[in-house]
DRENLUMGU-367607 format. One record per atom (N, C-alpha, C): atom name; residue in three letters; residue number from 1; x, y, z. Coordinates in nm, 2 decimals. Example, Ala and Ser with C-alpha at 12.3 -4.5 7.8 and 13.67 -1.06 7.14 Angstrom:
BEGIN
<'N','ala',1,<1.32,-0.57,0.78>>
<'CA','ala',1,<1.23,-0.45,0.78>>
<'C','ala',1,<1.32,-0.33,0.78>>
<'N','ser',2,<1.28,-0.22,0.71>>
<'CA','ser',2,<1.37,-0.11,0.71>>
<'C','ser',2,<1.29,0.00,0.79>>
END
This chain:
BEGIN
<'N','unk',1,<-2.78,16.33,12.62>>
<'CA','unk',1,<-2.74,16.35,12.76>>
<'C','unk',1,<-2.65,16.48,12.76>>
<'N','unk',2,<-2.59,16.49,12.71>>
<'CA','unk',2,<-2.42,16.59,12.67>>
<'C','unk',2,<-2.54,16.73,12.62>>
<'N','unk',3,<-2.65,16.73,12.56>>
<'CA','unk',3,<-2.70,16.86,12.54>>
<'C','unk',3,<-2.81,16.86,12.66>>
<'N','unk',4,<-2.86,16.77,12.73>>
<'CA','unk',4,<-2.94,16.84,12.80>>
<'C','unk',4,<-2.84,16.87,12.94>>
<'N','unk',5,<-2.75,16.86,12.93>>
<'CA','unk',5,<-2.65,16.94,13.05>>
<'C','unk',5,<-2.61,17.05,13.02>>
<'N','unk',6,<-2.53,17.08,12.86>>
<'CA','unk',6,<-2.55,17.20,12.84>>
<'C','unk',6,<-2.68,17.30,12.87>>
<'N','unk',7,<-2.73,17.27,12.76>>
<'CA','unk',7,<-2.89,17.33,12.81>>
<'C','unk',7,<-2.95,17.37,12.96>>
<'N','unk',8,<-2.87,17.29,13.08>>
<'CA','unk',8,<-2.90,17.32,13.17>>
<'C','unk',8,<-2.81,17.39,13.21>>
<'N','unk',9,<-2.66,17.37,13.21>>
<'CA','unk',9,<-2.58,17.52,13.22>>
<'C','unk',9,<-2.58,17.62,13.16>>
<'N','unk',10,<-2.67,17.63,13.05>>
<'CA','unk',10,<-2.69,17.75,13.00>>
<'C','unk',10,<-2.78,17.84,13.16>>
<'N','unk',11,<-2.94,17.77,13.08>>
<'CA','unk',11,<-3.02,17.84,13.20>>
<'C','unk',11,<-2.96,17.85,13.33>>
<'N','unk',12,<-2.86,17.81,13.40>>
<'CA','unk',12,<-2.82,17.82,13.57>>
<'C','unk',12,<-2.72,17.98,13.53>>
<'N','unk',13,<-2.65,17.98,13.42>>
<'CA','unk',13,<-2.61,18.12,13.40>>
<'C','unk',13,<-2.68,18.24,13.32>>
<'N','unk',14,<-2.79,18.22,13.29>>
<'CA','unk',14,<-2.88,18.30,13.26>>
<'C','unk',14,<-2.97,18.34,13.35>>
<'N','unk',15,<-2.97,18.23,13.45>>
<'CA','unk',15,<-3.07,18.28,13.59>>
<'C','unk',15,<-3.02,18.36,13.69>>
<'N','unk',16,<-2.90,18.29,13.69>>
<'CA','unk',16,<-2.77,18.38,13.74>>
<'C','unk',16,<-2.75,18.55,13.77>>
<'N','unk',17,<-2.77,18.57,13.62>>
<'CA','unk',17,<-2.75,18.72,13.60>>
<'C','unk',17,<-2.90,18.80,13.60>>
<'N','unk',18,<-2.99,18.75,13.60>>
<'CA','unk',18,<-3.09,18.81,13.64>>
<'C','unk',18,<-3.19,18.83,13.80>>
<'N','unk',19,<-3.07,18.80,13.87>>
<'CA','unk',19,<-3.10,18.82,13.99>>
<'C','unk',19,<-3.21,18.68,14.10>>
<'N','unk',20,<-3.19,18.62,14.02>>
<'CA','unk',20,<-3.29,18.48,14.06>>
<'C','unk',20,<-3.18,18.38,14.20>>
<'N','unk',21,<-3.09,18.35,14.11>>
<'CA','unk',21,<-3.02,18.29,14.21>>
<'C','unk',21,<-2.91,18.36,14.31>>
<'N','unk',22,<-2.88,18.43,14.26>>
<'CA','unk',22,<-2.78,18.56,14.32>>
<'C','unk',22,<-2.86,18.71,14.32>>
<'N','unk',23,<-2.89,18.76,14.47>>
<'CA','unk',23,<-2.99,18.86,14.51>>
<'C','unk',23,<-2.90,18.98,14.45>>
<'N','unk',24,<-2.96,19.07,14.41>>
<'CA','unk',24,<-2.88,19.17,14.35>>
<'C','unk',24,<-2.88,19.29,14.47>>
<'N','unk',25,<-2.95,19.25,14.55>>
<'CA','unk',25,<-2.97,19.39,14.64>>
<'C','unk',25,<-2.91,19.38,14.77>>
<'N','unk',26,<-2.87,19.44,14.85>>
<'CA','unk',26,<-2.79,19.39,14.95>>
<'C','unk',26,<-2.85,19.32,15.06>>
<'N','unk',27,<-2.87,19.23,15.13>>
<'CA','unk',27,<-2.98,19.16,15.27>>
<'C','unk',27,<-2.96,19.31,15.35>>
<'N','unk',28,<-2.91,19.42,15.39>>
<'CA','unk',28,<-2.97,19.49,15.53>>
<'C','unk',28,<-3.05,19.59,15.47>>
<'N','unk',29,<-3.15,19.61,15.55>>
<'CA','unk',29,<-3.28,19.69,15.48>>
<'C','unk',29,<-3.24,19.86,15.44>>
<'N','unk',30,<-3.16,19.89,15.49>>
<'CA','unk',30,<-3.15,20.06,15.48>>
<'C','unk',30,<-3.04,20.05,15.38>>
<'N','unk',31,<-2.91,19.96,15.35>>
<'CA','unk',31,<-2.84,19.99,15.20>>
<'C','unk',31,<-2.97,19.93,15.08>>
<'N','unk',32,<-3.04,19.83,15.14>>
<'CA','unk',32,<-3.10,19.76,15.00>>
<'C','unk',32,<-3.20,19.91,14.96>>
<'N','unk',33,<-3.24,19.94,15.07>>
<'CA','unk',33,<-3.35,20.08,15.01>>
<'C','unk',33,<-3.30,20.20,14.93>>
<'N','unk',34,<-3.13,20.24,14.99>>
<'CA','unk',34,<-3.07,20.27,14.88>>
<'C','unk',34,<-3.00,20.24,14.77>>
<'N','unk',35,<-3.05,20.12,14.77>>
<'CA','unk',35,<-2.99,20.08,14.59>>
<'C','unk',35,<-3.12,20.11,14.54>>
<'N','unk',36,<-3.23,20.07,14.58>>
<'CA','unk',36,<-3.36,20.06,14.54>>
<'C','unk',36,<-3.38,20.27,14.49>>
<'N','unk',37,<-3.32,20.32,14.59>>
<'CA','unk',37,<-3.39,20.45,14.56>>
<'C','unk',37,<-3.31,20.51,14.44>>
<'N','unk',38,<-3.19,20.46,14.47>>
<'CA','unk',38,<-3.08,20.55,14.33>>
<'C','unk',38,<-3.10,20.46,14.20>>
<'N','unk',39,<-3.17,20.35,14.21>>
<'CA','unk',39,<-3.23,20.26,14.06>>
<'C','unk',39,<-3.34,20.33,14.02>>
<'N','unk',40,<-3.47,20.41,14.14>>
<'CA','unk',40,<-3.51,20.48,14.06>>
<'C','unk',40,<-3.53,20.57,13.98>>
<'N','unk',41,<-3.45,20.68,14.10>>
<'CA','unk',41,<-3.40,20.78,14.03>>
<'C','unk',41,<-3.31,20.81,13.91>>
<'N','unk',42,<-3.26,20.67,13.89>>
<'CA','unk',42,<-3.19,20.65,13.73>>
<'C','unk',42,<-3.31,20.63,13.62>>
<'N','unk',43,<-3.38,20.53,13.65>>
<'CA','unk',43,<-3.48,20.52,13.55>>
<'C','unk',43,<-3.54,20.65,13.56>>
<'N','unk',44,<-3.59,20.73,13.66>>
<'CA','unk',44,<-3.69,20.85,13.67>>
<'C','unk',44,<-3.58,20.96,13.49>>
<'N','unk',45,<-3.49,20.97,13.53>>
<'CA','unk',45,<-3.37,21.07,13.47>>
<'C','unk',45,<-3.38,20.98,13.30>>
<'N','unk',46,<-3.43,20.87,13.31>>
<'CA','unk',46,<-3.39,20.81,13.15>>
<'C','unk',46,<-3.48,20.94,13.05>>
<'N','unk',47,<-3.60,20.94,13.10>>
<'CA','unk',47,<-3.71,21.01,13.01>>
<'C','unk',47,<-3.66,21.13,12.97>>
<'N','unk',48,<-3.55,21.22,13.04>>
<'CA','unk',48,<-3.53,21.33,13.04>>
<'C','unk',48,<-3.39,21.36,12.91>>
<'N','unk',49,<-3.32,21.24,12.92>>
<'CA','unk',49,<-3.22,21.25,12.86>>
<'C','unk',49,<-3.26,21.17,12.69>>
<'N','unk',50,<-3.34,21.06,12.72>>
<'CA','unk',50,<-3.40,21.00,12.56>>
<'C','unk',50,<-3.49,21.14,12.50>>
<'N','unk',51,<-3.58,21.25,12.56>>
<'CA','unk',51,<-3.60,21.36,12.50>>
<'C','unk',51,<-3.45,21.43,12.48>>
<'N','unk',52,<-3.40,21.46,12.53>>
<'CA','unk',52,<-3.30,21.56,12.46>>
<'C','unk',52,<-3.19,21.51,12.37>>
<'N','unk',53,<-3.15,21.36,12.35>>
<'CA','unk',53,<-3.12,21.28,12.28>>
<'C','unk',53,<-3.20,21.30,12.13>>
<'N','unk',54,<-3.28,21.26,12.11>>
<'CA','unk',54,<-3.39,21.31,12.01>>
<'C','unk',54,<-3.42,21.47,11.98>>
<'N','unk',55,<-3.40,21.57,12.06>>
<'CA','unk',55,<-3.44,21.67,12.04>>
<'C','unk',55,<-3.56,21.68,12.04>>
<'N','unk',56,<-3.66,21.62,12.09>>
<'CA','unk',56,<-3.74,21.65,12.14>>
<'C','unk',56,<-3.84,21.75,12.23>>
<'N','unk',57,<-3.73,21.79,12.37>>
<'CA','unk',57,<-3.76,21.89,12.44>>
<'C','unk',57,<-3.75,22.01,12.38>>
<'N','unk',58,<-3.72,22.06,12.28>>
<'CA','unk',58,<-3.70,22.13,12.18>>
<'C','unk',58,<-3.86,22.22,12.15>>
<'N','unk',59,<-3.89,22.35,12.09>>
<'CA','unk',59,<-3.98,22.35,12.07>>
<'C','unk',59,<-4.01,22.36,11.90>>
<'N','unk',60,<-4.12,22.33,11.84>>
<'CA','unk',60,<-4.14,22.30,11.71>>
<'C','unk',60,<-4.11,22.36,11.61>>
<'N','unk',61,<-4.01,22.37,11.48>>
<'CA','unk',61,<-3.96,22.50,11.39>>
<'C','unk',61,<-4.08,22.45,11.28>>
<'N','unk',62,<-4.22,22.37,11.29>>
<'CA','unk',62,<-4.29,22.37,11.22>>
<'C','unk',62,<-4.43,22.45,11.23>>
<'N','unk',63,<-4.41,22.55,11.31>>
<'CA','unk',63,<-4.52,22.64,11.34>>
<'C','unk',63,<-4.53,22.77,11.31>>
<'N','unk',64,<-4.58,22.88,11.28>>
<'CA','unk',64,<-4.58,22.99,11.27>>
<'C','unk',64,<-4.49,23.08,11.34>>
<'N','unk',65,<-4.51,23.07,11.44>>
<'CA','unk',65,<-4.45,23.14,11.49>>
<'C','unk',65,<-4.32,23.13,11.53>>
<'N','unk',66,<-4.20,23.18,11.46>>
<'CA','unk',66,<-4.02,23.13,11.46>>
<'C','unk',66,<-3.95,23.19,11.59>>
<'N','unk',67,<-4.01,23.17,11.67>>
<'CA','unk',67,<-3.94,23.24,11.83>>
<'C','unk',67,<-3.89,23.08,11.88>>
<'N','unk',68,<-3.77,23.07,11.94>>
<'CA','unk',68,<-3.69,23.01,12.01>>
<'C','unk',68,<-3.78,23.00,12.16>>
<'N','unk',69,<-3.84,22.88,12.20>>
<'CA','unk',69,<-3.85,22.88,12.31>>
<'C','unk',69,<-3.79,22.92,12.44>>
<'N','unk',70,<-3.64,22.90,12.39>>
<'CA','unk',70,<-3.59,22.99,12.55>>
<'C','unk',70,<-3.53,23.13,12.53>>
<'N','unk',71,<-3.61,23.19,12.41>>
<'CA','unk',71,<-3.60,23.38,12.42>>
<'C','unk',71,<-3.73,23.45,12.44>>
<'N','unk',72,<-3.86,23.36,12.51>>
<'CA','unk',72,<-3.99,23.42,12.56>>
<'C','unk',72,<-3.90,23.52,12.66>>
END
């Protein structure tokens, strides 16, 4: 008895924070659209910074030709 109550307060704060029982977004339609647009635009910006994190955007010092991409 004593674990299947834990077990069930676990999952009610695990549901919790994923937005299931508590709305993460605001109820009026024009702030909820901007939360919604500046969540995008965060994820959109991830891709940009995990390349330059990596070095990636970088161009390749395994090619012939040893010119720095940004001295074309």
């Amino acid at each position: 008895m004593r674990r299947s109550l834990w077990l069930a307060a676990v999952a009610v704060l695990m549901l919790s924070n994923t937005g299931c029982l508590l709305n993460m977004y605001p109820s009026n339609p024009t702030r909820r659209m901007e939360a919604l647009l500046n969540q995008s635009e965060d994820l959109r910006q991830i891709e940009g910074e995990w390349s330059r994190f990596w070095f990636t955007d970088q161009p390749s010092h395994l090619t012939d030709e040893r010119v720095h991409g940004g001295l074309q």
